[in-house]
N, C-alpha and C positions, 0 to 999 in steps of 0.2 A: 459481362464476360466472365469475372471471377468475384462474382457476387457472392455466393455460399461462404467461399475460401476467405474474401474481406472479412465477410461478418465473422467465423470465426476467428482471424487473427483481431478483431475489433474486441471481441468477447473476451479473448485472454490477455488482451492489452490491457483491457479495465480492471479485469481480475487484478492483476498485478498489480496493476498503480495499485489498488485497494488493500492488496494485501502489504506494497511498501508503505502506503499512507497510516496503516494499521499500525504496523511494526514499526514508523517513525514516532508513532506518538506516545508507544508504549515507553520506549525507549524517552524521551524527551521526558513523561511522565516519571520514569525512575529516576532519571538524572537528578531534574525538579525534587522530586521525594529527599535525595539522598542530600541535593544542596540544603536541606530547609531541615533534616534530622542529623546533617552534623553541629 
């Protein structure tokens, strides 16, 4: 019935997670840094 519309809100759903999952770990990643160079 609103097959197209699913997939694309399926498509920007992933996007996102992927871009929060991204920006979780860069962040996580500098924290880590910052613990370990003070």
């Amino acid at each position: 019935m609103l097959t197209p519309l699913s997939g694309a809100v399926d498509t920007t759903l992933i996007n996102v997670a992927g871009a929060v999952v991204g920006l979780g770990s860069i962040v996580l990643a500098l924290s880590w840094w910052r613990y370990l160079a003070r």
